[in-house]
C-alpha positions as CSV (number, residue, x, y, z in Angstrom):
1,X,64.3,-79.4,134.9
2,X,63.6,-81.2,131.3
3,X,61.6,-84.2,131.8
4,X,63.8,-86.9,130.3
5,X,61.7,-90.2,129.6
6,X,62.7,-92.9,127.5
7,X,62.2,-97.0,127.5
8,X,65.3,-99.1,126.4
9,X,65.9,-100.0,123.5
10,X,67.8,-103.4,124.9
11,X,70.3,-104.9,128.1
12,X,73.5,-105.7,126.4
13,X,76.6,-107.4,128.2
14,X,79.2,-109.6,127.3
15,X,82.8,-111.7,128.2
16,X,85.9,-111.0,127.5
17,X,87.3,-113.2,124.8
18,X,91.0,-113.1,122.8
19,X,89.2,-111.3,119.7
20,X,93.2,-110.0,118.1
21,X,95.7,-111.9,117.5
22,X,98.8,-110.1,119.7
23,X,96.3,-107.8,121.6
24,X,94.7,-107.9,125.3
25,X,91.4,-109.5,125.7
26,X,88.4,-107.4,125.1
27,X,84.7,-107.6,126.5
28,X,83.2,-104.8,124.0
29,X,81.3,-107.2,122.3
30,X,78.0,-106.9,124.0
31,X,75.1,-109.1,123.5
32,X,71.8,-108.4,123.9
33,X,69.6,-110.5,126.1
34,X,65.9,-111.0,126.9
35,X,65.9,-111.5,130.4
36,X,66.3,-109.8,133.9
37,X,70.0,-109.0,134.9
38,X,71.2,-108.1,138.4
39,X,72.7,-104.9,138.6
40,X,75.4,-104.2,141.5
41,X,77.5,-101.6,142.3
42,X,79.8,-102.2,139.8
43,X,77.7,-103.4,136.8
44,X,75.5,-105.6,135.9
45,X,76.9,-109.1,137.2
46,X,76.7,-111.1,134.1
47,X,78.7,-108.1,132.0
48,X,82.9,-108.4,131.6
49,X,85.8,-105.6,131.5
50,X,89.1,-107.1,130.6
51,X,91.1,-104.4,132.0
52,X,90.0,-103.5,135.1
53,X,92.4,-100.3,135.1
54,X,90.5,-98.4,132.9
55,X,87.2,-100.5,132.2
56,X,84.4,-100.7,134.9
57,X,84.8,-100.0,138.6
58,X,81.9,-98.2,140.3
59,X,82.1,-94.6,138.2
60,X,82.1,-96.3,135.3
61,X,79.3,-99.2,135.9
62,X,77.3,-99.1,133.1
63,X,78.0,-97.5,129.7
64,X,74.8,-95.7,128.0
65,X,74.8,-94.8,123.9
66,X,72.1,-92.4,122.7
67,X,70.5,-94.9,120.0
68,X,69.8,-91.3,118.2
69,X,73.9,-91.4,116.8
70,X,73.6,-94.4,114.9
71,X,72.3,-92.5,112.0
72,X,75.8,-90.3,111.9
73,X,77.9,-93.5,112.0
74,X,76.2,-94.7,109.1
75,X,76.1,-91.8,107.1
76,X,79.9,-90.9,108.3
77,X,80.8,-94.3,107.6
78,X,78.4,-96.1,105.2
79,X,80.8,-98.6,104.7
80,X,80.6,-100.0,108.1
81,X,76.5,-98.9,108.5
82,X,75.6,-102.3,108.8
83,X,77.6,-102.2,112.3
84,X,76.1,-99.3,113.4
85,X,72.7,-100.2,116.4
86,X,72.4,-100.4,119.6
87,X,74.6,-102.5,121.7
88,X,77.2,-102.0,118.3
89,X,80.2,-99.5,120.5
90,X,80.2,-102.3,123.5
91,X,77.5,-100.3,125.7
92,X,75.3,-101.8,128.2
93,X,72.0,-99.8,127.9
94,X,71.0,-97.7,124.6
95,X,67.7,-95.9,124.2
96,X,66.4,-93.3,121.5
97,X,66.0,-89.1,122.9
98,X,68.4,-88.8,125.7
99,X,71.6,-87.2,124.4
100,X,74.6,-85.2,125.6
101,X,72.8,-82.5,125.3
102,X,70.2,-83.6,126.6
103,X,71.3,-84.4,130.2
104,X,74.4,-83.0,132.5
105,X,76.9,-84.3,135.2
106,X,75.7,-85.7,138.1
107,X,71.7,-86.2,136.4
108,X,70.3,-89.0,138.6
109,X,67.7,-91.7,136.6
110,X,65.4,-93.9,137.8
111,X,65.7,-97.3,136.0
112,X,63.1,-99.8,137.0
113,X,63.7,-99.9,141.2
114,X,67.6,-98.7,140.2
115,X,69.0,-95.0,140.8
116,X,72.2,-94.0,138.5
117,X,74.0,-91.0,138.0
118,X,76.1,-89.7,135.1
119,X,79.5,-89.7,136.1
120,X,81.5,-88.6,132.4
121,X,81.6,-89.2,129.2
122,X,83.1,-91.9,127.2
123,X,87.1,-91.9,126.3
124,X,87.6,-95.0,123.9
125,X,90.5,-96.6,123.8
126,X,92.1,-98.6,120.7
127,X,89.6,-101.5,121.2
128,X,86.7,-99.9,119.9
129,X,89.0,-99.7,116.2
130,X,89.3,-102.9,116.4
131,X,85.9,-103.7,116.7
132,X,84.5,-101.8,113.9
133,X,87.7,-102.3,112.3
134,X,88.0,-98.7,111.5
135,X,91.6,-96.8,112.8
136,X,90.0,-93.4,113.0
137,X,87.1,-94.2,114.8
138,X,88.6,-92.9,118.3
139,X,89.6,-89.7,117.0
140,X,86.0,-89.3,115.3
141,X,83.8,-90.2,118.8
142,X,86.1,-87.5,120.0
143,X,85.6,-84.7,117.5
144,X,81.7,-85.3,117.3
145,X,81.2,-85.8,121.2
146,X,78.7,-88.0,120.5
147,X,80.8,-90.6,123.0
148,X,77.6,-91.7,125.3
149,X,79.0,-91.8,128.8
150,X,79.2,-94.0,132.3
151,X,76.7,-94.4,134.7
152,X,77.5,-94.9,138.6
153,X,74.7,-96.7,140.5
154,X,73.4,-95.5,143.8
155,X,70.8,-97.9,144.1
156,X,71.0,-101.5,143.2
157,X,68.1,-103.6,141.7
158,X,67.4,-106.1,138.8
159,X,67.0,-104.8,135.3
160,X,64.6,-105.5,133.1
161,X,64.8,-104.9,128.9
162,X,61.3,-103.0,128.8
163,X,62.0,-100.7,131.7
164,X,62.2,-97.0,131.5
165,X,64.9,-94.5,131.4
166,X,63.5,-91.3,133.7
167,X,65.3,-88.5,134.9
168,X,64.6,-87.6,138.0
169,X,67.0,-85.5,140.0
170,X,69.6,-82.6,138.6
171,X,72.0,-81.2,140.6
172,X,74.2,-80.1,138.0
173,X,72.1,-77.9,135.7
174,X,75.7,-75.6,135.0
175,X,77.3,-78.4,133.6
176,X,75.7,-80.0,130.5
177,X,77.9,-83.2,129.4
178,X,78.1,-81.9,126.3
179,X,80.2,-78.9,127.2
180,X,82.2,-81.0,129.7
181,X,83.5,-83.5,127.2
182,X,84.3,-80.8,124.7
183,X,86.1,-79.3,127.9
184,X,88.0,-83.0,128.5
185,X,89.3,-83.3,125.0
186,X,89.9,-78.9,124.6
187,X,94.0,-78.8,125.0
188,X,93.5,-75.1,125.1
189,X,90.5,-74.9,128.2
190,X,91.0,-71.8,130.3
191,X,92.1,-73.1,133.2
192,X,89.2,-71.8,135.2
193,X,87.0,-73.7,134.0
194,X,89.4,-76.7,134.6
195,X,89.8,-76.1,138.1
196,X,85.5,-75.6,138.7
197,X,85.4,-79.3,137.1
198,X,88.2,-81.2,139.2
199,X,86.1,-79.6,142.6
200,X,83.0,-81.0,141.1
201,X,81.8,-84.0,143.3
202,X,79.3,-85.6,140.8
203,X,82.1,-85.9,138.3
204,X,84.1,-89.1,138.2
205,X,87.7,-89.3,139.8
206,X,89.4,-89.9,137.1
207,X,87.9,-87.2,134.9
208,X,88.1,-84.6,137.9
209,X,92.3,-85.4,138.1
210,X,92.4,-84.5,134.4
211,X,91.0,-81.4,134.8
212,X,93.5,-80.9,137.4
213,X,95.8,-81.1,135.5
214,X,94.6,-78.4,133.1
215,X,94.3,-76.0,135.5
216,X,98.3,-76.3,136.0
217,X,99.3,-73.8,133.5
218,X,102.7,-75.5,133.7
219,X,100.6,-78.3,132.0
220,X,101.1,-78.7,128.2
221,X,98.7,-81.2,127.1
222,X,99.9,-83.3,124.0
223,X,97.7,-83.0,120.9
224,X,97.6,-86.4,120.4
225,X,94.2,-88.3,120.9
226,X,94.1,-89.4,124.7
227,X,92.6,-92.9,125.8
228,X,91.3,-94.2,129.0
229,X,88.8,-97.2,128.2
């Protein structure tokens, strides 16, 4: 197993606030903070979704950005580079050499006295546009996979912002995240592969019920980019 190691690089939460004018609320504002935060089942208890129907919720607890992809949004987008560091796409925890590739379904980490498991990757929705004020910004974290992804938490503790990022368990080595978000956002996945992911336990509900659906060969997924939160 790779030994995976890294401190973070800051806590970042946040409240949902009326940001648009004719659009829902949205949390994805994250601040960073200094101190300790609790961290529960579902999140850390100072953090906000403002749509709990696709935000939050215990497979989706905490959202992690590789702090290494910050670089590509400001040289895809120098425009906007000055938007571009950690906490900057609404995550709650962001540190440097722990990637996609890097790590697979189901990897369990050690953070301080916490355990947390990857669960899937990141689907944006329109909200994240908005924030960087950029329209093709959904399409783009989907075409470069570099989406960061969701964190369930097995064991509850308080968080502090010096503590360390360690991998510690892999039960997954098969399916790098990576190759599974290329696989959620592939309209064309052989359906084998589709069905192996909806029977994987590690992987979050939702995402498992997609794949589902792709392994229907009397499914026709649309080519249009697909949202979730």
């Amino acid at each position: 197993m790779t030994i995976l190691s890294s401190p973070l690089l800051g806590l970042f939460v946040g409240k949902a606030e009326q940001r648009w004018e004719g659009k829902a609320p949205s949390a994805i504002a994250k601040k960073a903070v200094s101190h300790t935060l609790d961290l529960a089942t579902d999140g850390f208890t100072e953090d906000n979704q403002a749509d709990l129907s696709v935000h939050g919720g215990s497979d989706k607890a905490l959202h992690f950005y590789p702090a290494d992809h910050y670089t590509f949004w400001q040289q895809e987008l120098p425009e906007k580079a000055d938007l571009f560091f950690p906490g900057g796409f609404g995550e709650n925890l962001s540190a440097a050499g722990i990637t996609e590739e890097k790590v697979c379904i189901g990897d369990i980490f050690e953070l301080g006295k916490a355990r947390l498991q990857i669960s899937q990757g990141r689907q944006p929705c329109w909200k994240l546009n908005m924030h960087i004020d950029e329209k093709s910004l959904v399409a783009r974290f989907q075409k470069s996979g570099f989406t960061g992804w969701y964190f369930r938490v097995l064991e509850t503790a308080s968080i502090s912002p010096g503590d360390t990022l360690t991998l510690r368990e892999r039960p997954c080595p098969e399916w790098p995240l990576a190759s599974v978000i290329r696989a959620r956002f592939d309209p064309k996945l052989d359906p084998t592969v589709a069905r192996s992911l909806s029977r994987l336990p590690e992987l979050a509900e939702n995402w498992r019920n997609s794949f589902a659906k792709k392994a229907d060969k009397t499914f026709i997924e649309d080519t249009r980019v697909r949202t979730e939160g």
